[in-house]
N, CA, C and O atoms as CSV, one atom per row, in Angstrom:
chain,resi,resn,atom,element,x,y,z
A,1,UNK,N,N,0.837,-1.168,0.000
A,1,UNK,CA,C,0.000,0.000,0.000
A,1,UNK,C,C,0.888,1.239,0.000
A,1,UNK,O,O,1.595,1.320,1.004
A,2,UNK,N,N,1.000,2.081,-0.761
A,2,UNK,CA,C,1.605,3.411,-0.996
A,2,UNK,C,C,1.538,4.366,0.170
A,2,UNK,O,O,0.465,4.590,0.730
A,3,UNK,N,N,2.394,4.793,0.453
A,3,UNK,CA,C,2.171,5.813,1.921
A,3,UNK,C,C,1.410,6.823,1.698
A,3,UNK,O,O,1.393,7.316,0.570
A,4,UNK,N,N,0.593,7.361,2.769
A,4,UNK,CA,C,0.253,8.761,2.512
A,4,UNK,C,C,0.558,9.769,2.130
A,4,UNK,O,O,1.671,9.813,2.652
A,5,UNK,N,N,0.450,10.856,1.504
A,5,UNK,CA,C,1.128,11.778,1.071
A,5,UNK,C,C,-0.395,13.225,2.078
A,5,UNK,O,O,-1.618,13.267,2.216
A,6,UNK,N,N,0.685,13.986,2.436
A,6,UNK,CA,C,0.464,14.741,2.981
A,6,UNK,C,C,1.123,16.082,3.649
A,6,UNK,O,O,2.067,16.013,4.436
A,7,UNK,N,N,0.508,17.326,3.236
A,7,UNK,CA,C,1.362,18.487,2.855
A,7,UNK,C,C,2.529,18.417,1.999
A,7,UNK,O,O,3.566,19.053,2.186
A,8,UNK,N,N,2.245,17.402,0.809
A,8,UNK,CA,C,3.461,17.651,-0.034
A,8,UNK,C,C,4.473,16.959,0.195
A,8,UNK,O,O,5.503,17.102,-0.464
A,9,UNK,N,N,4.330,15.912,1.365
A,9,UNK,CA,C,5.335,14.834,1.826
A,9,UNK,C,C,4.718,13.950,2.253
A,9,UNK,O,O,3.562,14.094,2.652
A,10,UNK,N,N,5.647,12.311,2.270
A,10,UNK,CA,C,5.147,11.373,2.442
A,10,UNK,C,C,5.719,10.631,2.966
A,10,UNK,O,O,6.935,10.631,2.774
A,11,UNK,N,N,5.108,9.598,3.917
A,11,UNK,CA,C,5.729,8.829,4.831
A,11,UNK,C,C,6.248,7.485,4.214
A,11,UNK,O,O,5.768,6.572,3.541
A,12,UNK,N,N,7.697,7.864,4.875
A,12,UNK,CA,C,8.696,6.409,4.476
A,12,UNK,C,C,8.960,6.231,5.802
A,12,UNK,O,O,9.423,7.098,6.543
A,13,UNK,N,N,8.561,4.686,6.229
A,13,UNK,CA,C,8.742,4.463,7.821
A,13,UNK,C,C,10.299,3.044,6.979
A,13,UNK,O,O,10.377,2.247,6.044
A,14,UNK,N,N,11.111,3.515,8.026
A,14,UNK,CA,C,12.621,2.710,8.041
A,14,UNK,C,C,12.903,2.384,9.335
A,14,UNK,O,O,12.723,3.268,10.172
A,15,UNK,N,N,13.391,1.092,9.770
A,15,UNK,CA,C,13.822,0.917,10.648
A,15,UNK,C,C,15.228,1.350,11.355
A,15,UNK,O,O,16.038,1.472,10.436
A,16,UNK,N,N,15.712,1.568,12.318
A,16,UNK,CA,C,16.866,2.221,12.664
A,16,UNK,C,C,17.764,1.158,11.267
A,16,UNK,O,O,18.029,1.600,10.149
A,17,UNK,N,N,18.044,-0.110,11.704
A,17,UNK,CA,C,19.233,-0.645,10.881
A,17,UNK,C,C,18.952,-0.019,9.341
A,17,UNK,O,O,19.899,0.556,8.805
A,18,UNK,N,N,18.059,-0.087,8.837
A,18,UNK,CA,C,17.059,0.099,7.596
A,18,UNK,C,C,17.755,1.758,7.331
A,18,UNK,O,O,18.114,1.953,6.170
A,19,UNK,N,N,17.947,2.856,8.255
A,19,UNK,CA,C,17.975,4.460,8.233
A,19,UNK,C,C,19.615,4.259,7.900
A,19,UNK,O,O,20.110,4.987,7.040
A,20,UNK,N,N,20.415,3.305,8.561
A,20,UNK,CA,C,21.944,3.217,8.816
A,20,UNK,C,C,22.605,2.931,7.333
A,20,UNK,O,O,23.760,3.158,6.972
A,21,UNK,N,N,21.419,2.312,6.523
A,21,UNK,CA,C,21.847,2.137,5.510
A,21,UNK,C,C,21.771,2.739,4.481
A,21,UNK,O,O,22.569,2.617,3.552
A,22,UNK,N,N,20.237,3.900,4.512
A,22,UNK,CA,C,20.000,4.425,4.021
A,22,UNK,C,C,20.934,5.767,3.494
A,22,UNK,O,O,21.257,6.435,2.511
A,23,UNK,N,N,21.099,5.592,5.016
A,23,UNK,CA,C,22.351,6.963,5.381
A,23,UNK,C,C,23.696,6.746,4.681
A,23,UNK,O,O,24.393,7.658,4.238
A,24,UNK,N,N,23.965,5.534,4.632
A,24,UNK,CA,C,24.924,5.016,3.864
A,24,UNK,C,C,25.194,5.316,2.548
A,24,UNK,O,O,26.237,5.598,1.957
A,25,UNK,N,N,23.649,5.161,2.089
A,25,UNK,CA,C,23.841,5.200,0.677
A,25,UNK,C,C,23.486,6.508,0.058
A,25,UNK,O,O,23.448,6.792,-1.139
A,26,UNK,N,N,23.252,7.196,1.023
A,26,UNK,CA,C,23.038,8.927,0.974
A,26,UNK,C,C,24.589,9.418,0.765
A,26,UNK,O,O,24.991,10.104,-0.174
A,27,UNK,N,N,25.225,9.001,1.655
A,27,UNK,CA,C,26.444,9.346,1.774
A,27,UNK,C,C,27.512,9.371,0.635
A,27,UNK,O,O,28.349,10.227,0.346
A,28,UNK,N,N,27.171,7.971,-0.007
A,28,UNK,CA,C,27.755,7.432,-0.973
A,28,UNK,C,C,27.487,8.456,-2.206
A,28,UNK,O,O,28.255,9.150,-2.872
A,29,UNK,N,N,26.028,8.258,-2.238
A,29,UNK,CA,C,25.400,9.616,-3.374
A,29,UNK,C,C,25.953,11.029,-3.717
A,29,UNK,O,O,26.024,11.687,-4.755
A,30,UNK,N,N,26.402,11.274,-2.104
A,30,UNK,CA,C,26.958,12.562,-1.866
A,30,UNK,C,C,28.043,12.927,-2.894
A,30,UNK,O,O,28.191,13.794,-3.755
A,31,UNK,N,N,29.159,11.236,-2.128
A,31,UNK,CA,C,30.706,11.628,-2.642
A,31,UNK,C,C,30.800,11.588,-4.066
A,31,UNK,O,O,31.526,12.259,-4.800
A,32,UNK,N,N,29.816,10.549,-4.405
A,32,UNK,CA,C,30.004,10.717,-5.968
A,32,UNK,C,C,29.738,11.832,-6.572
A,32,UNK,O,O,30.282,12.272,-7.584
A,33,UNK,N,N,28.701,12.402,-5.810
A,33,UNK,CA,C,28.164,13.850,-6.910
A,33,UNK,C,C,28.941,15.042,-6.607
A,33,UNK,O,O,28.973,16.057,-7.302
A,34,UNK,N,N,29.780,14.777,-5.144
A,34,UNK,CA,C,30.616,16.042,-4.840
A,34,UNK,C,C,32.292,15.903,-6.162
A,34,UNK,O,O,32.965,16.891,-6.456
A,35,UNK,N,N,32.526,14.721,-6.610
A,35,UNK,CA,C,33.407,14.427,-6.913
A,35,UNK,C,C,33.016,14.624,-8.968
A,35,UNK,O,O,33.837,14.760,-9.876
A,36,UNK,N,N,31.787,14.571,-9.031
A,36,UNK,CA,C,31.537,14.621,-10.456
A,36,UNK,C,C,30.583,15.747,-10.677
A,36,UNK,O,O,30.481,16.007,-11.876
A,37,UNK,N,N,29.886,16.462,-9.936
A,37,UNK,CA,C,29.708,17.500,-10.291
A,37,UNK,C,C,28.902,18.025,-8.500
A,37,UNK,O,O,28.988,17.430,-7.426
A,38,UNK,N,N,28.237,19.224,-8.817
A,38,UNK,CA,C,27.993,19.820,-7.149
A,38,UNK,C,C,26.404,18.735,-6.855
A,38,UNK,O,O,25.789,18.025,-7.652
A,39,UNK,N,N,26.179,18.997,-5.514
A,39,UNK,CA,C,25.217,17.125,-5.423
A,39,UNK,C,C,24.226,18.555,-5.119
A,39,UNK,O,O,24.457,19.739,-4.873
A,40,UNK,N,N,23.025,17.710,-5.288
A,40,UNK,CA,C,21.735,18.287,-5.508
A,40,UNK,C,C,21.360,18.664,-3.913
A,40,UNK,O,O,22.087,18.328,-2.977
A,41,UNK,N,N,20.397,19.244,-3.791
A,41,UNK,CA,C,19.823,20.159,-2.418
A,41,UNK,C,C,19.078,18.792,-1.886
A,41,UNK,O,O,19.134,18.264,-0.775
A,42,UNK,N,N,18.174,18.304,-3.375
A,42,UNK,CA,C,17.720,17.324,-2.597
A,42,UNK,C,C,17.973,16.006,-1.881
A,42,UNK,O,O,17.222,15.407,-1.111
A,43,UNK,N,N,19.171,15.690,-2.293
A,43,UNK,CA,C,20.183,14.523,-1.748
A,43,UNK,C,C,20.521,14.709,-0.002
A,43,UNK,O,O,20.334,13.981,0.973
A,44,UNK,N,N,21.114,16.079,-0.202
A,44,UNK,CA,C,21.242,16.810,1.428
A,44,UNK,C,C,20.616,17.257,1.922
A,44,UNK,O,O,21.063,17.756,2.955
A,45,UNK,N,N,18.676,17.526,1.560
A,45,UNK,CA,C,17.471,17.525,2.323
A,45,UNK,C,C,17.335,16.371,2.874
A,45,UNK,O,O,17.150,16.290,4.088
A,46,UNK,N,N,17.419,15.031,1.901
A,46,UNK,CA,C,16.827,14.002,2.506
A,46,UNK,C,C,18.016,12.995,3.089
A,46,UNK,O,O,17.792,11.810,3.335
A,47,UNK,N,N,19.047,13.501,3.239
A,47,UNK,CA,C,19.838,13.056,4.610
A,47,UNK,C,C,19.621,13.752,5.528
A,47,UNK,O,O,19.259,13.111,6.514
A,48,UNK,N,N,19.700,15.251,5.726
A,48,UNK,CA,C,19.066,16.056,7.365
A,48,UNK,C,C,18.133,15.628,7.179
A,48,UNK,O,O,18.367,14.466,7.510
A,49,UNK,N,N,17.220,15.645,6.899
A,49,UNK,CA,C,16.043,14.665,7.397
A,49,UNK,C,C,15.367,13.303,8.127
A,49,UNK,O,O,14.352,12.987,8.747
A,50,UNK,N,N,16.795,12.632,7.560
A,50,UNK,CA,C,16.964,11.002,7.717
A,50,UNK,C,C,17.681,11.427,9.281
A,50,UNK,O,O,17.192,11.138,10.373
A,51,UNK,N,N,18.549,11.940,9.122
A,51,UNK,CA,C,19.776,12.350,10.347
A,51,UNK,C,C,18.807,13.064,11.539
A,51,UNK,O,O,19.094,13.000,12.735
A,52,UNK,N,N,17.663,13.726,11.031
A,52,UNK,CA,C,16.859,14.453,12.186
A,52,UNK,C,C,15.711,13.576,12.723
A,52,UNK,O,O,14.882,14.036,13.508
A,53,UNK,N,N,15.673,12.012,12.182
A,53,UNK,CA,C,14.793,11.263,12.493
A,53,UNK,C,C,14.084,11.383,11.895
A,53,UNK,O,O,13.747,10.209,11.742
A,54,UNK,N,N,12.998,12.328,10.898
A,54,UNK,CA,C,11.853,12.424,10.714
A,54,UNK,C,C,11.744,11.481,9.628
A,54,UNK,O,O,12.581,11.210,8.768
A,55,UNK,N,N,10.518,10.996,9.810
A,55,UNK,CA,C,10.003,10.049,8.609
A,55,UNK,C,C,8.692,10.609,7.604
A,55,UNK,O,O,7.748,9.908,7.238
A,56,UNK,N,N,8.892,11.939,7.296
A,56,UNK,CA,C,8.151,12.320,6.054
A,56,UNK,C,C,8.916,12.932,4.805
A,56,UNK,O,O,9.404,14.018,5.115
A,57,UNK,N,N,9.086,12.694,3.932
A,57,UNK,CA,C,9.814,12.958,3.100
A,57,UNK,C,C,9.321,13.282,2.001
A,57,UNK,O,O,8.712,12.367,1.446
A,58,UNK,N,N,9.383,15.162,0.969
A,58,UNK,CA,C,8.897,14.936,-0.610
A,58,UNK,C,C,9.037,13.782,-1.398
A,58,UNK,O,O,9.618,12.858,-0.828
A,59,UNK,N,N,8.727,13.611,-2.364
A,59,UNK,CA,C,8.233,12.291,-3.588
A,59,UNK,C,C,9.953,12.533,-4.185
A,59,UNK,O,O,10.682,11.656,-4.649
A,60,UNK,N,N,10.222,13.750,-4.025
A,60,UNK,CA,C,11.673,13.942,-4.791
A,60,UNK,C,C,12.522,13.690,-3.925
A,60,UNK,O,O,13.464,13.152,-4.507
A,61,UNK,N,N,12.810,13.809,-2.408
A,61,UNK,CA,C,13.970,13.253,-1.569
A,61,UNK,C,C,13.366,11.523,-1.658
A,61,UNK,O,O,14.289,10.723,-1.810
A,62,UNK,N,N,12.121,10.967,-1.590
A,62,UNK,CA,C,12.377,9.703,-1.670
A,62,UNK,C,C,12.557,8.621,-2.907
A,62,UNK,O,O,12.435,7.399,-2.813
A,63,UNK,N,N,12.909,9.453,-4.197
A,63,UNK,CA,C,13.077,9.248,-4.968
A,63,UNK,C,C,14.548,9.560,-5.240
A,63,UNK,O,O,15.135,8.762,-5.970
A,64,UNK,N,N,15.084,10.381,-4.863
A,64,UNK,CA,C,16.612,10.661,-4.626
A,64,UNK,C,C,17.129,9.561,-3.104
A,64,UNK,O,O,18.308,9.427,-2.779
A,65,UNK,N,N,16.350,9.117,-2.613
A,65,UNK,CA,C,17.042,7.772,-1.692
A,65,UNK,C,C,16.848,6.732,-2.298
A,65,UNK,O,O,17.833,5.994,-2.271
A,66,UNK,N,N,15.641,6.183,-3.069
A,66,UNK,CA,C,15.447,4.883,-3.924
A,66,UNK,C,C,16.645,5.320,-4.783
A,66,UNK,O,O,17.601,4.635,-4.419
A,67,UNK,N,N,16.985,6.101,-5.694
A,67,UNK,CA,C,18.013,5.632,-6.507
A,67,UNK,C,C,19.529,5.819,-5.704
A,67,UNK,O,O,20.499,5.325,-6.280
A,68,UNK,N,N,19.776,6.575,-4.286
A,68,UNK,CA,C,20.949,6.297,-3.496
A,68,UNK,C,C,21.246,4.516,-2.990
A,68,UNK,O,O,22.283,3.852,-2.975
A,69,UNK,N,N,19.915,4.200,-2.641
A,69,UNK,CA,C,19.889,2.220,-2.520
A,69,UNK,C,C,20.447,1.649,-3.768
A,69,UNK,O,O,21.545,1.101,-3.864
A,70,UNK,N,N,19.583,1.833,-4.714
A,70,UNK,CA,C,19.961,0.783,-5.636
A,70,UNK,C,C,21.395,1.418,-6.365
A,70,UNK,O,O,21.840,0.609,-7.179
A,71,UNK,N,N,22.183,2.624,-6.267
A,71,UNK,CA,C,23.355,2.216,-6.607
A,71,UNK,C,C,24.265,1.746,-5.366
A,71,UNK,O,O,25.270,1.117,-5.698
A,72,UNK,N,N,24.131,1.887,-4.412
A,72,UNK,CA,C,25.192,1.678,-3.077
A,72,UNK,C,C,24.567,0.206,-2.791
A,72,UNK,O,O,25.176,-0.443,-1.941
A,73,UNK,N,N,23.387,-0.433,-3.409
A,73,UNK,CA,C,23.333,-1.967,-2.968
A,73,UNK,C,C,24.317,-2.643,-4.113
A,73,UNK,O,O,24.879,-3.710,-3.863
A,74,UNK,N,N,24.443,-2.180,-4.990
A,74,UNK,CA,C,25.530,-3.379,-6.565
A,74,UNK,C,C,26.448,-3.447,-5.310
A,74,UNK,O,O,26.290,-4.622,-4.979
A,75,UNK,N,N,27.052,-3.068,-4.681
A,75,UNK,CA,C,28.124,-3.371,-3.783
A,75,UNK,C,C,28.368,-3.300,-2.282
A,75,UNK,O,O,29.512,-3.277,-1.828
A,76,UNK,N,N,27.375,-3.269,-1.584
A,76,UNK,CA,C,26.856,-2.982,-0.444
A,76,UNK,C,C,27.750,-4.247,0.198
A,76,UNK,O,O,27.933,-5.357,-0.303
A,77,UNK,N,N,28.208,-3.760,1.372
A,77,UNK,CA,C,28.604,-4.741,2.335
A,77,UNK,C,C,27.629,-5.553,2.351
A,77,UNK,O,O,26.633,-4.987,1.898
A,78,UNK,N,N,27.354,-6.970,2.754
A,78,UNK,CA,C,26.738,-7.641,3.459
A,78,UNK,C,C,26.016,-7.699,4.312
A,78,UNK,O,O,24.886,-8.175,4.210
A,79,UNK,N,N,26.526,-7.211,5.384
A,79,UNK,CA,C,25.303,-6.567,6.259
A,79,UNK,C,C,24.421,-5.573,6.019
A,79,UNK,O,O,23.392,-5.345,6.655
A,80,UNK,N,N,24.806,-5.039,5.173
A,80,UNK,CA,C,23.801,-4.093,4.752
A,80,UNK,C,C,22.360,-4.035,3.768
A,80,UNK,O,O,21.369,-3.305,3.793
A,81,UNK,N,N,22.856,-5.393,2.747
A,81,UNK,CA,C,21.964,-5.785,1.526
A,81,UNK,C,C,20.588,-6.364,2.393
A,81,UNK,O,O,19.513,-5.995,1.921
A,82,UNK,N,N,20.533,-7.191,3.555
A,82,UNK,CA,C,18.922,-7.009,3.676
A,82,UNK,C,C,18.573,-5.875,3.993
A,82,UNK,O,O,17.943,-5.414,3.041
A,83,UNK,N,N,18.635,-5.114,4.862
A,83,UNK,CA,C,17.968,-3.907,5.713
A,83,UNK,C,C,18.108,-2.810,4.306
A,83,UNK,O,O,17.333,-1.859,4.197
A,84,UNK,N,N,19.284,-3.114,3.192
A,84,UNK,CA,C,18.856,-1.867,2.246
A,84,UNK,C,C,17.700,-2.654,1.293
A,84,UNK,O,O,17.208,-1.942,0.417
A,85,UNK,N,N,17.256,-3.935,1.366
A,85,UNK,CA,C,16.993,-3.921,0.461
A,85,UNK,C,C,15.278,-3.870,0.978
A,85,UNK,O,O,14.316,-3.801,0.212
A,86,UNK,N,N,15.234,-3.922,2.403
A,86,UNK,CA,C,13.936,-3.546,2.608
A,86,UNK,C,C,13.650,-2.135,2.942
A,86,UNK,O,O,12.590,-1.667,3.359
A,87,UNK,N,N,14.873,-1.474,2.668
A,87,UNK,CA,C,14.396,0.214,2.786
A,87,UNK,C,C,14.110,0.243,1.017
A,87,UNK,O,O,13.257,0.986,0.533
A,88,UNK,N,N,14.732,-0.431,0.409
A,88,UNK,CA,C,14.233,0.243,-1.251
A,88,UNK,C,C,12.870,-0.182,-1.270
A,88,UNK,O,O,12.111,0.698,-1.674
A,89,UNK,N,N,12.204,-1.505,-0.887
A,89,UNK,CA,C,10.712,-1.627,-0.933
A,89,UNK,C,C,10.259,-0.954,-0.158
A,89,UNK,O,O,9.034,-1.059,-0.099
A,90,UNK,N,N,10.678,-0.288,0.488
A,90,UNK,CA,C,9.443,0.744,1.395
A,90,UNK,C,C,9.789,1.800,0.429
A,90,UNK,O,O,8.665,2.095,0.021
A,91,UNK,N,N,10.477,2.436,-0.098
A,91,UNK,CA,C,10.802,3.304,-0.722
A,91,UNK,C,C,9.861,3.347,-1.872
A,91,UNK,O,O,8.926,4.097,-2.154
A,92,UNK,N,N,10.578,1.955,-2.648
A,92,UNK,CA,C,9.244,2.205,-3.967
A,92,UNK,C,C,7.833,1.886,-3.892
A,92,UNK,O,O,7.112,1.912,-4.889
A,93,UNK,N,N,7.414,1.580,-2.709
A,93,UNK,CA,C,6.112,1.518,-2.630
A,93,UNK,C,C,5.434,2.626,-2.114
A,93,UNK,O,O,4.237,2.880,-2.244
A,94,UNK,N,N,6.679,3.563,-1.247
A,94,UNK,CA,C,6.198,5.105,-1.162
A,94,UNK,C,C,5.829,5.990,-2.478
A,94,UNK,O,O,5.253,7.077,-2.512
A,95,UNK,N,N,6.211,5.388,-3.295
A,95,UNK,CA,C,6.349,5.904,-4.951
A,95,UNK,C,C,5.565,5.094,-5.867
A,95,UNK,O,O,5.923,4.749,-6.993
A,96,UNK,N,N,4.411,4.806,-5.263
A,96,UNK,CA,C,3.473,3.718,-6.510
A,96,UNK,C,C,2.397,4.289,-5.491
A,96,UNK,O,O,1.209,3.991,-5.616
């Protein structure tokens, strides 16, 4: 079932391990885009966000974390590939 959307944002519920990874792959997003060109506002909205706990997020920061998962999972540590891979289904089902 697709999350609510409300005031223009929408709820992506992640579990702490689930946020650790997320954050991960935020991070990852970062260096690449700091290193190939300047990284978008919305990449570093929806890490302070992630980092401030909150779990409502625009359609565009959770769409800028679904595609931070699926490139930081091709190579994701191990410990990380379940908990990211159940933050990308919460993700794209925030987005359907």
């Amino acid at each position: 079932m697709p999350a609510p959307v409300r005031d223009g944002t929408t709820l992506l519920e992640v579990s702490r391990e689930e946020a650790w990874v997320v954050h991960a792959a935020l991070m990852e997003q970062l260096r690449t885009a700091a290193a190939d060109r300047d990284p978008d506002a919305v990449e570093v909205d929806a890490l302070d966000r992630l980092d401030d706990a909150r779990d409502r997020f625009t359609l565009e920061q959770v769409r800028a974390i679904r595609d931070a998962l699926v490139e930081y999972l091709v190579d994701a540590p191990l410990r990380d590939r379940q908990p990211g891979r159940r933050a990308l289904r919460t993700a794209d089902s925030a987005l359907n």
